[in-house]
N, C-alpha and C positions, 0 to 999 in steps of 0.2 A: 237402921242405926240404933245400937242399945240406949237403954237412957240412961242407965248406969254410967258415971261420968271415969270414973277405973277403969272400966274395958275399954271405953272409948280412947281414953289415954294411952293403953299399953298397943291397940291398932294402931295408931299413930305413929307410936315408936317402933311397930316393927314394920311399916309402910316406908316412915325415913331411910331403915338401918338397909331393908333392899332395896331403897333407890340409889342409896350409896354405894351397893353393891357391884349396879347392873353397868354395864359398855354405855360410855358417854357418849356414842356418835352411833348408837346400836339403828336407828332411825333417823338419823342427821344425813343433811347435803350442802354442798356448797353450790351456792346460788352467784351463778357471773361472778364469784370469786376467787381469793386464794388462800389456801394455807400453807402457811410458811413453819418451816423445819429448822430447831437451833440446837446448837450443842449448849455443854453444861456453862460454855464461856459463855453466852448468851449471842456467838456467833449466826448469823443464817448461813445452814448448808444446803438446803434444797427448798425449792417452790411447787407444790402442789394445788392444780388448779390449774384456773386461765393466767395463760405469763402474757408479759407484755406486750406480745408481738402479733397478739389475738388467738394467738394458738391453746391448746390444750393436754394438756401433759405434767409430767413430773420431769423440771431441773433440777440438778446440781450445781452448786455455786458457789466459791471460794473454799473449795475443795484443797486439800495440803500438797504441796509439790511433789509429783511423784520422785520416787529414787531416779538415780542414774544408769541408764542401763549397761551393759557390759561391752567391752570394745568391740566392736565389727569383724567376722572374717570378710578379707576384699578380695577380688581375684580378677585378673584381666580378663574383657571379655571382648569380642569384634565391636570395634566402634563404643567402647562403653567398660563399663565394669560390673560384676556381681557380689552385691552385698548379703551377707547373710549375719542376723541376727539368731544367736541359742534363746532366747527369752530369760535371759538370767539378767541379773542387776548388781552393780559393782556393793550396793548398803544393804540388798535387803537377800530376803530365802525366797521371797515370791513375789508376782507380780500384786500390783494392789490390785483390790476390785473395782476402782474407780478408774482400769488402765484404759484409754480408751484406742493410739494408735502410738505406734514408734513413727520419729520423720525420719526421714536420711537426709544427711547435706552435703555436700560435695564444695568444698572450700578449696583457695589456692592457697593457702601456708596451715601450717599446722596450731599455729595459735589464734588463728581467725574463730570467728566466734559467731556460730549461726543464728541467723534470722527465723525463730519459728511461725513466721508468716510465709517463707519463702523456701518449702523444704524439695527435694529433688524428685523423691517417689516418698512412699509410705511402706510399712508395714503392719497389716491391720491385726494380724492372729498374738494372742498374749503369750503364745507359748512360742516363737518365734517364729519366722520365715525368711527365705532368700528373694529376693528382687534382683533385675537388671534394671541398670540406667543408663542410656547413650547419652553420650558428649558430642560436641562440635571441634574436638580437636584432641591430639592426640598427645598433651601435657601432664605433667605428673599433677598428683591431684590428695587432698587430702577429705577423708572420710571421718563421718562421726554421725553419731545416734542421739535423739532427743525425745526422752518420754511424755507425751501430752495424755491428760488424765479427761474425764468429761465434764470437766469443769472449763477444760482449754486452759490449764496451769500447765507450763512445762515444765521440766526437769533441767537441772543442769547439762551438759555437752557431755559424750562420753569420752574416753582419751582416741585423740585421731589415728586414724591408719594412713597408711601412703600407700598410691594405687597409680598406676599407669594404664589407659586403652589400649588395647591390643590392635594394629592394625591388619587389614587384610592378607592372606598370605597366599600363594600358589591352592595349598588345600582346600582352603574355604570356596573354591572357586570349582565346581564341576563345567566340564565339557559344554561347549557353545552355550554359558549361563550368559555372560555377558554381549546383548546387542546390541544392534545400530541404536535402539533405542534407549538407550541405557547410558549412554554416553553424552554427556552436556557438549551444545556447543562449542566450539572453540578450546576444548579441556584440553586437545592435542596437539601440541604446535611443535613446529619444526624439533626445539629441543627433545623433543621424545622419543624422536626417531633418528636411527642411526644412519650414516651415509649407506647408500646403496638396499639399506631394509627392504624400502618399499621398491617395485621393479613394478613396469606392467603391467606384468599378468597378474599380479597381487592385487590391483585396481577394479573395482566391478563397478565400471562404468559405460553406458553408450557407446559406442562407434559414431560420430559424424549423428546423425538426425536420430539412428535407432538407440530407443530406449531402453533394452534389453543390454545387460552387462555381459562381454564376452559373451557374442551370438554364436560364436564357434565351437563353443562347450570346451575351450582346451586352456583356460586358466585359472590361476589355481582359486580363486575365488569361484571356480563353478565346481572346484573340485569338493571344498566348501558346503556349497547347496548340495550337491548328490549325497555327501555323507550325511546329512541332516535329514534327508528324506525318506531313509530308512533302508532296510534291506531289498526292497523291490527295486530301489533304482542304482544304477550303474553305468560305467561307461562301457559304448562299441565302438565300431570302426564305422564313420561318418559318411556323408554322401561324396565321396569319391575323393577327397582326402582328411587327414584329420579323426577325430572321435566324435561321437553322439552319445545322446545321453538315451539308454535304454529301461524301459519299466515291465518289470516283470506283472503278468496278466492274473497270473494265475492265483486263483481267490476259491472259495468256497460258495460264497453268494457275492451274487453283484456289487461290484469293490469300487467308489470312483479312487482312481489313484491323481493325486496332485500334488506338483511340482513347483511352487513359489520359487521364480528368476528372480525379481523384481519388484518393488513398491515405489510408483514414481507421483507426483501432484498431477492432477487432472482437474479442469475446470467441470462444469456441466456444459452439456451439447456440443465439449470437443472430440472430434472425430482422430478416431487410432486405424493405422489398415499393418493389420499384423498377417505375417506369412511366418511357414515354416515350412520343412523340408521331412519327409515322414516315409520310413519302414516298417512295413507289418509281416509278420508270420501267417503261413497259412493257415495254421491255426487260429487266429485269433479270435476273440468272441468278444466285444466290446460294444457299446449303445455307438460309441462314438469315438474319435480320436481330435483331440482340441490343441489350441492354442487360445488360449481365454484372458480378457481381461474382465480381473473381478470388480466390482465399481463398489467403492465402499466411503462412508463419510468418514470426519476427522475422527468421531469415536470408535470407528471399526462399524458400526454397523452395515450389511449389505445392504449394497441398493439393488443389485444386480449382477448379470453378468452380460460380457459381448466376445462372442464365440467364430474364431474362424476354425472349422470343423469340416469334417468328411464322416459320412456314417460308412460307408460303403469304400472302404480303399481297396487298391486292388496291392495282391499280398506279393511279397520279394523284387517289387518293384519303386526305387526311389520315385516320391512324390510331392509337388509343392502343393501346401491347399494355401488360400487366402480370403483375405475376406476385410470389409471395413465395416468398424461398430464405432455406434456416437453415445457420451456418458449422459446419464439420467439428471434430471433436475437435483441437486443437492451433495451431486458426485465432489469430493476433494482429492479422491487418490485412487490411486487402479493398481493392484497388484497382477503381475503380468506372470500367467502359472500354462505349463505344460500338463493336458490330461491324457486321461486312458478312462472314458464314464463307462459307470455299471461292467465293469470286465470281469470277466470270469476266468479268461485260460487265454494262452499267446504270449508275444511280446508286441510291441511297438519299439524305434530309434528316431530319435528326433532330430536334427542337427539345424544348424543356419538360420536362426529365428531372426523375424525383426518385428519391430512393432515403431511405426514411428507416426505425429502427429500428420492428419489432413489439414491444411492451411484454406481456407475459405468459409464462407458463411456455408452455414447447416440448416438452415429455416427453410428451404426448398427455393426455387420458384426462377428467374435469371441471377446465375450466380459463374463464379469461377473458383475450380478447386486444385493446388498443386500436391502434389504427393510425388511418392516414392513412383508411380506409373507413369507422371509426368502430368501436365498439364489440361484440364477437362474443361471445356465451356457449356454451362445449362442455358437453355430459353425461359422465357416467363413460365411454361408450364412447368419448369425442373426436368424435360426431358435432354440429355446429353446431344451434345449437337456438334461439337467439335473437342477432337481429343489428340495432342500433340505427343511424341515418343520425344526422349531426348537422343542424344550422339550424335548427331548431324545440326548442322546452320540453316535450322527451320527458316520461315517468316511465312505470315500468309493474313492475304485481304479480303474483309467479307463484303459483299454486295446485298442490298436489299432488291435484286434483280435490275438497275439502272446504273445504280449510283454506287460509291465506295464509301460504305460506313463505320468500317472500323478494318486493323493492322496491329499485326504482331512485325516487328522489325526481325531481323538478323542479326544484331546487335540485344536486344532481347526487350527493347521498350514495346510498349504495348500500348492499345490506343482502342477506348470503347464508345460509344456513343455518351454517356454520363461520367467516363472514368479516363483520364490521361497519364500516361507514365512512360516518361520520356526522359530520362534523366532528372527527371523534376516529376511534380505532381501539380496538374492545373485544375482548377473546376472552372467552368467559363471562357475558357482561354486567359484565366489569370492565373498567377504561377501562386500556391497555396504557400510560398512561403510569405505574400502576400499582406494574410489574415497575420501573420507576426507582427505588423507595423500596426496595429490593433491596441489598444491597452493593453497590457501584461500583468495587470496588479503590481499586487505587494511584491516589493522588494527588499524593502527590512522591515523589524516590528522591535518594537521591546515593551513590556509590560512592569508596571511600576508600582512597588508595593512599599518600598523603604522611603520613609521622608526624610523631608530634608525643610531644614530651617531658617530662614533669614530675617533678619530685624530691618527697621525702617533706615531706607536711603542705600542698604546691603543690597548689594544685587550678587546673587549666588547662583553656583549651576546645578543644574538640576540631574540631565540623563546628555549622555554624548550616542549618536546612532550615527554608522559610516555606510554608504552606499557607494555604488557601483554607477555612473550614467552615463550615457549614451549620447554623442551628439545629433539634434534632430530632432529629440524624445521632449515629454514634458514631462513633467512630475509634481503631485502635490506629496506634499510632506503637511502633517497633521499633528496636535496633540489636544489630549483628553484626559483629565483626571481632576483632583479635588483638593480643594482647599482651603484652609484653615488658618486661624487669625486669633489673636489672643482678646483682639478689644478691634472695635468695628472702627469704620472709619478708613477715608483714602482710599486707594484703588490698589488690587493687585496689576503688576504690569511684568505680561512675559516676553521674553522674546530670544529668536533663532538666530544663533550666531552661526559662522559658518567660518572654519578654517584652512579652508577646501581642504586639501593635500594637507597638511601639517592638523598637529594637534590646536584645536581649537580652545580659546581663553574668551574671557569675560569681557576683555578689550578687543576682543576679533569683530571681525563687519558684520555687521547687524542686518538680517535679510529680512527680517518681518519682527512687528509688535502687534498685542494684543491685551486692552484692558480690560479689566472687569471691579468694577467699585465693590467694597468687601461694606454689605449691609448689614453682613449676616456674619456668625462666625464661621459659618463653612458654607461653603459653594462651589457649583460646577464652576471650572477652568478650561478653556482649550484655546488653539490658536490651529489657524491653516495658511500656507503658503502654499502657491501655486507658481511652478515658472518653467521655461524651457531651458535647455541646454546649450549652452552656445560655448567655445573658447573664452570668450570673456563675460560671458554674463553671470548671477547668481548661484546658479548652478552650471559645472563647468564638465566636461567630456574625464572621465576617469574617476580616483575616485573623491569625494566629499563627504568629509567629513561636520556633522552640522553637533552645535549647543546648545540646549533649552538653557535657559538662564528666568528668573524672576526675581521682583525685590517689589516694593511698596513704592509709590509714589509719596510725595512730599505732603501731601495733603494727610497723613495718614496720622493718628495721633503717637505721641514721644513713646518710645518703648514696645510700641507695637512688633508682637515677634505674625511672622506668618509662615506656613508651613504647606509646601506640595505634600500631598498624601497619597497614600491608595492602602486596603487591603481586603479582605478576600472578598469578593460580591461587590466593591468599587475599586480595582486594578484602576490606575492611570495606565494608557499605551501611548506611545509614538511610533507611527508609522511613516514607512516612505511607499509612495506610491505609481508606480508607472500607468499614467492618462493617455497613453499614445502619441502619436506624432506631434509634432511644432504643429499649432496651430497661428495662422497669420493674426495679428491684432488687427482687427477692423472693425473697433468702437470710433466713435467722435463725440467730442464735448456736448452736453446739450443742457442746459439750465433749466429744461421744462418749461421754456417760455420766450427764447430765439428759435428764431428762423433757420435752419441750421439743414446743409442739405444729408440726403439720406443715407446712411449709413453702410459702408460696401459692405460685400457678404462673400464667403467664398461658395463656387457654386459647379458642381460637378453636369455635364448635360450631355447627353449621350444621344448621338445623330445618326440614323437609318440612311443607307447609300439607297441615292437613286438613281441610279445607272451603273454598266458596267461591263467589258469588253474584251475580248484578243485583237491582236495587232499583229500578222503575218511580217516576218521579217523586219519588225519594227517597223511598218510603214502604214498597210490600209488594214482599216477593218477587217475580219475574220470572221464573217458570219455565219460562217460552220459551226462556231463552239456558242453562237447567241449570248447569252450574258455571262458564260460561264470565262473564267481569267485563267489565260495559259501561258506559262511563261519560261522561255530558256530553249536549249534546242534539241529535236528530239530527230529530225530527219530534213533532209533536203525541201522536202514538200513544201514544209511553213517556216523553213530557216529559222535564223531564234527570233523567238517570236518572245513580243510583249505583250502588260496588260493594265488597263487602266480603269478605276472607282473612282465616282463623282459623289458629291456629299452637299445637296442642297439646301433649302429650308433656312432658316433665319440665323446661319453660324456667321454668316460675314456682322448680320446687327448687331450678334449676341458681344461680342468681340471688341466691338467699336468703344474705345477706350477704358477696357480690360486690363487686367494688369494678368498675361498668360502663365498660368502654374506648371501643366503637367498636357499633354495632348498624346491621343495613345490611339492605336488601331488596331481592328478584329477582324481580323483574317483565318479561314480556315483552309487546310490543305486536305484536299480529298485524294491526292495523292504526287508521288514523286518516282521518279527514273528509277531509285537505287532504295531497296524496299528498308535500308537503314537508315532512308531521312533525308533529305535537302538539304539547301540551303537558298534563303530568300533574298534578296537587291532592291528596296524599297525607294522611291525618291516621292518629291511634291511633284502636283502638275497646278496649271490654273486654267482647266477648261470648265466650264458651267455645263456643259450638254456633253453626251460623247460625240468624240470629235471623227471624223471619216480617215485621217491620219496621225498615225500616233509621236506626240514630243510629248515631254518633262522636263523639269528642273535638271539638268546633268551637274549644279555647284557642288551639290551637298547627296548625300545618300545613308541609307542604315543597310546594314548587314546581320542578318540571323542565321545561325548554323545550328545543325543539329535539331531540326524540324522535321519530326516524324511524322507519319503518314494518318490520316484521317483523326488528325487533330486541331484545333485552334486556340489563336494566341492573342493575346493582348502587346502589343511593342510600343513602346514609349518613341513616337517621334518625333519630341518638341525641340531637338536639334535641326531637324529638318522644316520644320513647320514656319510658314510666314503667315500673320493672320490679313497681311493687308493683301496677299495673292495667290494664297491653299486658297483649292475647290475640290483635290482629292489625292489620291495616293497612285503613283506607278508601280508595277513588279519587274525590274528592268535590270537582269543581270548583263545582260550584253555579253554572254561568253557563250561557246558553243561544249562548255565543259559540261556534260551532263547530269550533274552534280546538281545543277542552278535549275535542270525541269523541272517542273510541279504545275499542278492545277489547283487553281483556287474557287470556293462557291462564289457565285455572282449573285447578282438581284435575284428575287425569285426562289433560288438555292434556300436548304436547310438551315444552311449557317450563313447569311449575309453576310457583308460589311459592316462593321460598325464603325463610329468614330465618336472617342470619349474627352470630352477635354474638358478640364480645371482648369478655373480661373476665378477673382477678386474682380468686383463689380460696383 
């Protein structure tokens, strides 16, 4: 540094004069900040830097409204309209630089005035563009343009245009565009179609079981498919009368040719047995000739396929192939198609397809299968063992080499060792309609979400629920939900009214109450009634109509409002509920601290026969048949012959002052005269041993018809029942109509005697 204090002076000032010179940010940054941009009004138009949002960038900000931009061309378009913007502007020569998008709006009147939060489409190019926008309806409509700049300031509206959608027309629509799938449910109802339109053959639907629409190939919905599948396929002259549908072979390289009939719902592991009927040319050169179903899930994907095929047909000779295929785990639908695989040269004619479901279990093992073949019976190993043709008045009884243990009737009931179907269906020799007299559950519900409000000493109703019941039946009727109270205090109190049949009121009989002291301002609520059905009790046979009601008890403090509630995650519900049969009341009073005797009970007990007999000519023992029970008349030999089961063991104790419910008997028929079922003639006897000559009770008697062969039954015969002088049951038709023959198992036998009786104790 000079020491001359001049120089030093005039460095100085030419040090200042180029700092005043130099870029003021020439080596500056902004540190986690921002710099902010103003016009000469001292406006902020942009933020440079970190903006608010954490982000990093340059905004624009309270940026000038752009111009308006110039009216819209509109033009009908399918389902919609096409707008197009020229990028001109009604005020200005050009677009600002700050443009950043055109909206479109789509108003219904022409001086409606758009929402620039809520535009229809956009158009993003400054120099203009055309857009399409689809509508939900085909209403005249008004358009209009609004310019937003990158500030997000819009423009004023431009002036509107009027625009109508264009609906669909014949032209828009090419050759088989529109399918089954394509068409909403239910879109087509009667009014669409004209009388006589639809006919028949127009229908492409099953015959009777087969799945396959028009098997014959000769209507016009198959006329339909063949135009659809292109030029290889066509129609011929069918298997001896009619047309077929024929596919040309001839290809270049191995061609498969297929023939979609059909797309129908298919579970998994259900069994299809498809046939068809097949012409080949001598020529022909094919891997194979099919009748396939493709197995595919709901999205179309394959799962597979199941093929009834011939590789080897023999040529100019009509032939049926068949075959059964069962669907893959995850199968929903089977498209049922006609092939010609890997072909090269020939023809194939196909005619008379079917494809229809196998009815039976498919898991292997002792099963039974019905189909289009007729009837098949498996063994436990799944080997086929018996297999029925239909057209004629089958029946037939299988033996386990001594005995009869199962029957197909003439009539068409059917009878297995574990399965009964007879007109009915039994398991046990109880008739399966049985298990109905069972609880049923629910039978109404209603779910409560609107409250409702009542003040103190108000009793108001709540929910009305109407049921259906049954005489015999019980039922609980229930409810559950929440409630609420302005100021504690006093008890909430609800209670079921009931109008039976008529609209029920506030003053209607009262079937049940339920309180609950309000500690709190809100708390759980419910109430349950439980009762049977009787003509005049509670609940009454038809229907019942019941009223929740609640109100505050007297205790409750002045002004108290309280309130049922429910809403979403605490629904209140009222249910009605079927608990099964009448049950007897057999409590008694007990204070916990008298003597008091013990309490009946109802008590079901089921007694094993100990003996058991034929009776030749109604008179002595038959020791031919040993304990086996024959009964009615079958020849001179043993004239009609009776039979009698004894039922020892402690039933006469059990009994001794009883109050008797229900008394029932198990009887099995191992067979009958006429192989579409008997009929049986039951009375009481009162022997203790079997007796060397056969009597019975002849006052009273039960009658069953319609008892097919190698099955057993349960019969209610507390008509005939005395408990002070049963010791067991007759089979004593006393006719020589053979009608009334049958055999029954006796002691010993597979299927004994039983004897089931209900009773209060």
């Amino acid at each position: 540094m000079p020491a001359d204090i001049g120089t030093r002076l005039a460095r100085l000032e030419q040090l200042v004069h180029r700092s005043l010179r130099a870029p003021k940010l020439a080596n500056a940054s902004l540190e986690n900040g921002t710099l902010g941009v103003y016009d000469e009004n001292g406006s902020l138009r942009a933020l440079i830097g970190q903006q608010a949002d954490g982000t990093t960038g340059v905004t624009a900000v309270n940026g000038p409204r752009p111009p308006i931009p110039s009216a819209p061309d509109v033009q009908p378009a399918l389902g919609g309209v096409r707008v197009t913007w020229d990028g001109a502007f009604v005020d200005a020569d050009a677009a600002p630089l700050d443009l950043s998008r055109v909206q479109v709006h789509l108003l219904g009147s022409q001086d409606a005035e758009p929402d620039p939060r809520w535009p229809a489409a956009t158009i993003e190019a400054a120099s203009g563009a055309s857009v399409t926008v689809a509508v939900n309806a085909y209403c005249e409509l008004w358009v209009r343009l609004v310019a937003v700049n990158t500030s997000g300031t819009p423009s004023f509206a431009s002036p509107a245009v009027l625009a109508t959608p264009r609906q669909a027309a014949s032209d828009d629509l090419g050759s088989a565009i529109v399918q089954q799938g394509h068409i909403a449910l239910g879109a087509i109802t009667t009014g669409h179609l004209a009388v006589g339109s639809v006919t028949p053959d127009h229908i492409a639907v099953g015959q009777g079981t087969n799945m396959i629409p028009d098997p014959g190939f000769e209507g016009a919905a198959t006329a339909n498919t063949v135009a659809a599948g292109g030029p290889a396929w066509s129609f011929a002259p069918g298997n001896r009368t009619g047309v077929g549908i024929r596919v040309d072979c001839t290809a270049d390289t191995p061609t498969y040719r297929t023939l979609p009939l059909a797309t129908v719902p298919m579970l998994a592991h259900s069994r299809l047995f498809l046939a068809v009927d097949i012409l080949v040319s001598t020529d022909l050169a094919a891997q194979g000739v099919k009748l396939l179903a493709r197995w595919e899930t709901s999205t179309g994907e394959i799962l597979g396929y199941g093929v009834a095929e011939t590789t080897r047909p023999e040529p100019r000779v009509w032939q049926r192939i068949t075959g059964e295929v069962a669907a893959p785990q995850g199968t929903t639908r089977a498209v049922l198609c006609l092939e010609a695989s890997a072909a090269t040269g020939g023809w194939v004619v196909f005619d008379n397809a079917e494809a229809h479901v196998v009815f039976g279990d498919a898991t292997g093992g002792a099963r039974a299968e019905i189909g289009p073949r007729g009837l098949r019976l498996f063994d436990e190993d799944g080997d086929e063992v018996v297999s029925l043709v239909s057209g004629q008045a089958n029946y037939l009884t299988l033996r386990d080499g001594t005995t009869r243990v199962a029957a197909i009737g003439s009539t068409g009931d059917a009878s297995f060792q574990n399965l009964n179907v007879a007109g009915q269906i039994t398991i046990g020799g109880d008739d399966l309609a049985i298990l109905y007299n069972g609880p049923r559950g629910l039978v109404a519900v209603d779910w409560m979400a609107t409250s409702v409000k009542t003040t103190t000493g108000t009793e108001m109703g709540y929910v009305e629920l109407a049921f259906d019941a049954e005489d015999g039946r019980m039922y609980r009727v229930s409810y559950a939900g929440t409630a609420e109270c302005s100021a504690t205090g006093g008890s909430l109190v609800l209670r079921l009214r009931t109008g039976y049949k008529s609209a029920p009121l506030i003053s209607s009989t009262q079937v049940q109450e339920a309180r609950h002291p309000l500690t709190a301002t809100r708390r759980s609520a419910g109430l349950e009634f439980v009762s049977s059905c009787t003509p005049t009790g509670l609940i009454r046979p038809g229907r019942n109509r019941l009223l929740l009601t609640f109100t505050s008890d007297s205790g409750a403090p002045a002004g108290q409002q309280v309130t049922l509630t429910g809403a979403k995650g605490r629904l209140g519900h009222m249910t009605v509920e079927d608990i099964g049969e009448q049950v007897p009341e057999t409590g008694v009073f007990n204070t916990g601290g008298a003597v008091v005797p013990d309490p009946p009970v109802k008590v079901t007990r089921t007694y094993k026969a100990t003996w058991s007999g034929s009776y030749a000519n109604r008179s002595g023992y038959n020791a031919y048949y040993k304990n086996e029970m024959v009964s009615g008349y079958f020849s001179a030999n043993n004239g009609t012959q009776a039979a009698l089961v004894g039922f020892g063991g402690s039933l006469a104790s059990d009994l001794s002052g009883a109050k008797l419910l229900k008394v029932e008997v198990y009887l099995y028929a191992n067979h009958w005269y006429y192989a579409s079922g008997g009929t049986a003639v039951l009375k009481a006897h009162s022997h203790a041993s079997r007796p060397g000559k056969f009597s019975a009770d002849q006052s009273a008697s039960k009658t069953i018809t319609g008892w097919a062969r190698a099955s057993g039954r349960w019969v209610d015969i507390t008509s005939i029942f005395d408990s002070t002088t049963f010791r067991g049951i007759a089979v004593d038709p006393n006719s020589t109509n053979q009608t009334y023959y049958g055999k029954f198992d006796g002691v010993g036998s597979a299927h004994p005697p039983q004897l089931r009786v209900t009773y209060i104790k």
